[in-house]
FILO-625241 format. One line per field, with one value per residue (C-alpha): residue in three letters; x, y, z. Coordinates in nm, 2 decimals. Each point is the difference from the previous one (the first is absolute). Layout:
BEGIN
type: c(ALA	...);
x: c(X	...);
y: c(Y	...);
z: c(Z	...);
//
This chain:
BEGIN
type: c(UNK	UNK	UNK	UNK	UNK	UNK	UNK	UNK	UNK	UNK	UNK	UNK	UNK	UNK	UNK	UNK	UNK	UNK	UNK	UNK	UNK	UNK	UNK	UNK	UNK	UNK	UNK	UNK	UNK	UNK	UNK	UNK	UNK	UNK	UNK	UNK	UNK	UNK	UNK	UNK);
x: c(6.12	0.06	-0.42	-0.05	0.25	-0.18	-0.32	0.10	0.14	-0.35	-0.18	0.20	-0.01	-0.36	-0.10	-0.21	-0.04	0.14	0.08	0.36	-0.15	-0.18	0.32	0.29	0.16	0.18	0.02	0.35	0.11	0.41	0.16	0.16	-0.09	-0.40	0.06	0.15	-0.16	-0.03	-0.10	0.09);
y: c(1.64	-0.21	-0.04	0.40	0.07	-0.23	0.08	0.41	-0.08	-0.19	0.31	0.24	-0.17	-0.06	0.39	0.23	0.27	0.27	0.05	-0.11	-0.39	0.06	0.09	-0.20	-0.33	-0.12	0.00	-0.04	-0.08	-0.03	-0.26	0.00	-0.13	-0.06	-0.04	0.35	0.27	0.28	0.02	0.27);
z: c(4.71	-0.36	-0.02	0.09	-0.27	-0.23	0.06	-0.03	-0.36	-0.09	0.14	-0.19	-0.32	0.02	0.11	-0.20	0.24	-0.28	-0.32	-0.03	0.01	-0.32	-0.18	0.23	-0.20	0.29	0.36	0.11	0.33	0.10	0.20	0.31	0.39	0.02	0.34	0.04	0.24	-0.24	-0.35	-0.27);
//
């Protein structure tokens, strides 16, 4: 599950699909279990 959460963080700080990526500084993403079954 670590490489799916690592390759969702890439994806999401690479995205363009709207406008809030022309104006966002950071993409922050929290700790906690990668491993875990469900993700908020």
């Amino acid at each position: 599950m670590t490489d799916k959460f690592e390759n969702l963080k890439s994806e999401v700080s690479d995205c363009t699909k709207c406008s809030l990526s022309s104006t966002r500084n950071k993409v922050v993403f929290g700790g906690g279990n990668p491993d875990a079954e469900i993700f908020v």
